[in-house]
Backbone as CSV, one residue per row, in Angstrom:
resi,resn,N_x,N_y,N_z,CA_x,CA_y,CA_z,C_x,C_y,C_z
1,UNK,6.734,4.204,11.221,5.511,4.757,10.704,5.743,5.077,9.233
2,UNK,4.900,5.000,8.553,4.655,5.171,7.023,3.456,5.886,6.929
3,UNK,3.787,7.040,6.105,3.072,8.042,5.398,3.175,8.152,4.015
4,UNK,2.144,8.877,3.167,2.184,9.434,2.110,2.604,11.255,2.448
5,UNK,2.938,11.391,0.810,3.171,12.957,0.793,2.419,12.829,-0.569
6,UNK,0.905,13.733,-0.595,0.471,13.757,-1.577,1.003,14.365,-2.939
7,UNK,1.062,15.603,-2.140,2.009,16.547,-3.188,3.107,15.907,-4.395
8,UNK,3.499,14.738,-4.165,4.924,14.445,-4.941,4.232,12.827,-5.155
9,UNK,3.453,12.411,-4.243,3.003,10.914,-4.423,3.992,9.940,-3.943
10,UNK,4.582,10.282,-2.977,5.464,9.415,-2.335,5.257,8.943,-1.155
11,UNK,5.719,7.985,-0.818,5.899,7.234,0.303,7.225,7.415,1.709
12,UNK,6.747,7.961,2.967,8.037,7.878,3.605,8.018,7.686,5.041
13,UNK,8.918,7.409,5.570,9.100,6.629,7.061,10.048,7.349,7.824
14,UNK,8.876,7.133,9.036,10.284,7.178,10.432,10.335,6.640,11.252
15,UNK,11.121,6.257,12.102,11.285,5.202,12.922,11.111,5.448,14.432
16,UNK,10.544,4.667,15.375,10.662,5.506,16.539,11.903,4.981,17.697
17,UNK,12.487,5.653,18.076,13.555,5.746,19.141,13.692,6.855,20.784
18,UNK,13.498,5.725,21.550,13.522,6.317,22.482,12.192,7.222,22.822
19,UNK,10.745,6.116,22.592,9.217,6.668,22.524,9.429,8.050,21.696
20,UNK,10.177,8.017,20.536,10.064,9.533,19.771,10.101,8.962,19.016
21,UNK,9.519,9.633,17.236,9.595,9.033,16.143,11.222,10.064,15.235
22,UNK,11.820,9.711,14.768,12.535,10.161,13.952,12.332,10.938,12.961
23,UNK,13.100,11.910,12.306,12.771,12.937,11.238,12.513,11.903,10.428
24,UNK,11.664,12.352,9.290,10.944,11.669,8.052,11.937,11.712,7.291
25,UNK,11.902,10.403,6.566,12.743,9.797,4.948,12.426,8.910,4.072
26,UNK,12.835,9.725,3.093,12.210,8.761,1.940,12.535,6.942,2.236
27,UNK,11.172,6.185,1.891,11.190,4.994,1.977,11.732,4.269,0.688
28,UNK,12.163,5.073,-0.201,12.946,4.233,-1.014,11.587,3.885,-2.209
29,UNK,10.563,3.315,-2.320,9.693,3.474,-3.013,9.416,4.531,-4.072
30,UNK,9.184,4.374,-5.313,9.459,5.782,-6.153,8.305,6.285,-6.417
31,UNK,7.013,5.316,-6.082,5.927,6.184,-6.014,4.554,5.520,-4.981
32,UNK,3.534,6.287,-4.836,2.647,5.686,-3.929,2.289,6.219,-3.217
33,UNK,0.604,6.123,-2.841,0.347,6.973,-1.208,-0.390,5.815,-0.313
34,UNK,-0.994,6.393,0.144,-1.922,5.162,1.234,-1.065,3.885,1.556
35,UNK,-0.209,4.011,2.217,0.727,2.955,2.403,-0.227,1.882,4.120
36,UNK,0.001,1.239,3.486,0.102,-0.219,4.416,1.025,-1.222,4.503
37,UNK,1.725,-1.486,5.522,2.502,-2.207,6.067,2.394,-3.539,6.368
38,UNK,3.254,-4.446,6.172,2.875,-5.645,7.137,3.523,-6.153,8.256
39,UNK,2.874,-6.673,9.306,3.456,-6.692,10.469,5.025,-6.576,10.059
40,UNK,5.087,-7.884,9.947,7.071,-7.955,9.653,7.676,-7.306,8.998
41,UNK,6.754,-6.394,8.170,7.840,-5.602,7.634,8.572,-5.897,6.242
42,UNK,7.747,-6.797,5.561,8.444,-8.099,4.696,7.480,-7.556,3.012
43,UNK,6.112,-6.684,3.527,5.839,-6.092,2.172,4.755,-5.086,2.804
44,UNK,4.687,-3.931,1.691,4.128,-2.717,1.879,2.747,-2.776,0.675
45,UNK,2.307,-2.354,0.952,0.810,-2.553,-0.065,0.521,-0.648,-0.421
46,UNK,0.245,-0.510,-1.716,0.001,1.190,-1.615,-0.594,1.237,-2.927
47,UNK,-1.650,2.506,-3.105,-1.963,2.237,-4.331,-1.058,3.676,-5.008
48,UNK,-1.236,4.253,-6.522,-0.623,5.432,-7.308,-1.495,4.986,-8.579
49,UNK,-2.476,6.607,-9.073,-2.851,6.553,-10.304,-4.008,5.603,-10.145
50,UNK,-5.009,5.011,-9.291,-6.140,4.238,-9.383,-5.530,2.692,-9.589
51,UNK,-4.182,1.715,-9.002,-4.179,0.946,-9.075,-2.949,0.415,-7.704
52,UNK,-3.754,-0.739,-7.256,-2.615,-0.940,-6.192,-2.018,-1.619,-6.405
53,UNK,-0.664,-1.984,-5.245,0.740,-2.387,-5.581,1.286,-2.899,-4.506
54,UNK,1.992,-3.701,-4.626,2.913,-3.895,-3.726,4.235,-4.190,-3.760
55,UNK,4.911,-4.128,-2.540,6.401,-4.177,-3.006,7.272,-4.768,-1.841
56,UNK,7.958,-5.884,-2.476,8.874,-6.395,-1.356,10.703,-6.079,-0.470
57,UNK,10.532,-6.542,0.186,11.673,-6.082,0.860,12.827,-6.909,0.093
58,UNK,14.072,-6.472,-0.542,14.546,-7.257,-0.989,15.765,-7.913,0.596
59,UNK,17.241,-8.901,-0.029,18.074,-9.301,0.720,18.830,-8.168,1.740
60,UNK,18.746,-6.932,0.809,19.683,-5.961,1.682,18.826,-5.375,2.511
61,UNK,17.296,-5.319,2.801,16.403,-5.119,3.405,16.190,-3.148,2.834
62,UNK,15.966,-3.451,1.425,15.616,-2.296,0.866,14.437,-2.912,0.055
63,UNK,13.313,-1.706,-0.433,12.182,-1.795,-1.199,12.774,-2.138,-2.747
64,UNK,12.217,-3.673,-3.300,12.247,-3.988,-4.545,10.894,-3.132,-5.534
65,UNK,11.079,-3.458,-6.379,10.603,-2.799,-7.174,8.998,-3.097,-7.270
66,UNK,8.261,-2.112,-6.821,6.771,-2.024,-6.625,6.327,-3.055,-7.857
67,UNK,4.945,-3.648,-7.522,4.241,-4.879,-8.543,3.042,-4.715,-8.466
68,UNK,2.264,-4.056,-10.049,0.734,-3.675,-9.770,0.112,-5.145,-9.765
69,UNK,-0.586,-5.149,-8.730,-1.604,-6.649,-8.632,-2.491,-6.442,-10.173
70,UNK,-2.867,-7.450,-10.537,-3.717,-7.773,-11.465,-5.160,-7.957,-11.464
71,UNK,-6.173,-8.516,-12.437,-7.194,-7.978,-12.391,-8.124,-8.673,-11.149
72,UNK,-7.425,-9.305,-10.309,-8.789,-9.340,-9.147,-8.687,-8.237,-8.021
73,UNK,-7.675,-7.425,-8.460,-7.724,-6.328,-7.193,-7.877,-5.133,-8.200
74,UNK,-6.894,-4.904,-9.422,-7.489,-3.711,-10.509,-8.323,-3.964,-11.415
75,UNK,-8.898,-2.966,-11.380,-9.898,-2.517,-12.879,-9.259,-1.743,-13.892
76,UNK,-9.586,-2.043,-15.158,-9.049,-0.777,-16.014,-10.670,0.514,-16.259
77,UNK,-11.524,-0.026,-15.614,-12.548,0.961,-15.730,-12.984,2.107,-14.491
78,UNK,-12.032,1.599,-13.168,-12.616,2.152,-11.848,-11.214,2.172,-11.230
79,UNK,-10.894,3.336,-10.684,-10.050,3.358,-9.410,-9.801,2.639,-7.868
80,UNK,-8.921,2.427,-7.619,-8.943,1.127,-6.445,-7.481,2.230,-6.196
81,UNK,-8.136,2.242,-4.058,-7.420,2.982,-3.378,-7.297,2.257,-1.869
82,UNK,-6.080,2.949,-1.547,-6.145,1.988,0.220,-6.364,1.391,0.351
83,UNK,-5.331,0.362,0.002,-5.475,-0.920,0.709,-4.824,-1.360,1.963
84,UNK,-5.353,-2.281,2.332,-4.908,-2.335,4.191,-5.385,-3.848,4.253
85,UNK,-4.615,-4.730,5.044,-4.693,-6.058,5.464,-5.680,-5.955,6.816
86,UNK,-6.075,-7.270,7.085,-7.000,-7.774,8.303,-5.899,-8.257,9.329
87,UNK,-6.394,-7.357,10.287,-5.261,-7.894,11.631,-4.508,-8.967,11.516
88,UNK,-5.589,-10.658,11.172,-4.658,-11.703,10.728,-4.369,-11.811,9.634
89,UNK,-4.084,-10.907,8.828,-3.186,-10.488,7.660,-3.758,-11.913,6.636
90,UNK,-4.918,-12.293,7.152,-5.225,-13.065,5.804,-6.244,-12.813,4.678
91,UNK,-6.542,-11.407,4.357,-7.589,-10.429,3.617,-6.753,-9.093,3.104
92,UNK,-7.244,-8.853,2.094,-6.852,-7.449,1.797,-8.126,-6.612,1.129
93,UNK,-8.254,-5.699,1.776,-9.002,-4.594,2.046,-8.466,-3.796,0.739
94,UNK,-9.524,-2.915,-0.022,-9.230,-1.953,-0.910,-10.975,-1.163,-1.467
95,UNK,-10.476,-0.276,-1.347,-11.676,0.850,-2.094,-11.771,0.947,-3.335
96,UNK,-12.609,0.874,-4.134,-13.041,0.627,-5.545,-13.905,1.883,-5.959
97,UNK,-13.414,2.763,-6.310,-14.988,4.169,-7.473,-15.592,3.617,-8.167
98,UNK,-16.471,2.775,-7.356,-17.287,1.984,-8.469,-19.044,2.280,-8.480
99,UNK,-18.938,3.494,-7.386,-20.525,3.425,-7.055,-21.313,4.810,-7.896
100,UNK,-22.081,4.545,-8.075,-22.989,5.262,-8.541,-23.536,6.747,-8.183
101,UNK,-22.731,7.266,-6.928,-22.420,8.082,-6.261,-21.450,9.174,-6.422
102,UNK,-20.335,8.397,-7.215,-18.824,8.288,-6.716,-18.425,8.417,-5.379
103,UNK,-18.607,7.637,-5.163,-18.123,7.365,-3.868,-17.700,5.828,-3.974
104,UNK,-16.771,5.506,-2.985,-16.377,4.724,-2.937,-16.713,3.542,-2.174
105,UNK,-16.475,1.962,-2.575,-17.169,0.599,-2.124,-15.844,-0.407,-1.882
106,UNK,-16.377,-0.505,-0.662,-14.991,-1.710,0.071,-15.115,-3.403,-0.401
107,UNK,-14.272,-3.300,-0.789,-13.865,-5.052,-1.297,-12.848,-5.525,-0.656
108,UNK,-12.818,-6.828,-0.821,-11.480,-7.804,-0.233,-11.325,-8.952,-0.721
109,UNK,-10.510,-9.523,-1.044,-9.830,-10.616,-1.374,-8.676,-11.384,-0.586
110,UNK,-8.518,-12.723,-0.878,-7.739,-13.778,0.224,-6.479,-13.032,0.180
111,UNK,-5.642,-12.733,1.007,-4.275,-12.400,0.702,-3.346,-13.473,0.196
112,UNK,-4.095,-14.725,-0.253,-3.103,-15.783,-0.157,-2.264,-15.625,-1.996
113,UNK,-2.967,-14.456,-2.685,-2.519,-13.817,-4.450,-0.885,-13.272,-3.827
114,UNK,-0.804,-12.800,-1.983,0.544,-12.493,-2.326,2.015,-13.613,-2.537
115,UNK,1.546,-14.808,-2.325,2.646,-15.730,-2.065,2.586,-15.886,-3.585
């Protein structure tokens, strides 16, 4: 399981063993909340500061160094939060402050920007 800790803006995990989840630890990530996972485990999606990111697992199976997506998922005029993949992990989901409200408007794009 993956959580945020708002307070500090971090990202952290525990694992479950024996139908129990494990005490919480840092995921190694140095910043980020709204974390999303992917099935395998192979990249984490999160946004920090109104822009999202993602970050891959490197060889030793530790978090490489987070990568802000570019401008079809950020704005430099509007905040973009939580993002989250489509069951068949071929969409990515993200919230945009783009409404007239402030409130926030759901967008998506092909996931195929992560390969």
């Amino acid at each position: 399981m993956y959580y945020s800790n708002l307070g500090v803006s971090r990202i952290y995990r525990s694992e479950i063993s024996d139908k129990q989840y494990k005490e919480a630890e840092y995921s190694g990530i140095p910043f980020g909340v709204h974390p999303f996972i992917s099935k395998e485990e192979s990249f984490i999606l999160f946004n920090y500061k109104g822009d999202i990111y993602i970050a891959f697992k490197n060889k030793e199976k530790e978090w490489a160094e987070p990568i802000k997506f570019g401008g079809l998922i950020n704005t430099s005029e509007y905040g973009e939060t939580c993002p989250s993949l489509s069951p068949d992990e071929k969409y990515i989901f993200f919230s945009r402050y783009n409404d007239t409200n402030k409130k926030s408007d759901i967008y998506w794009v092909s996931a195929d920007l992560i390969e």
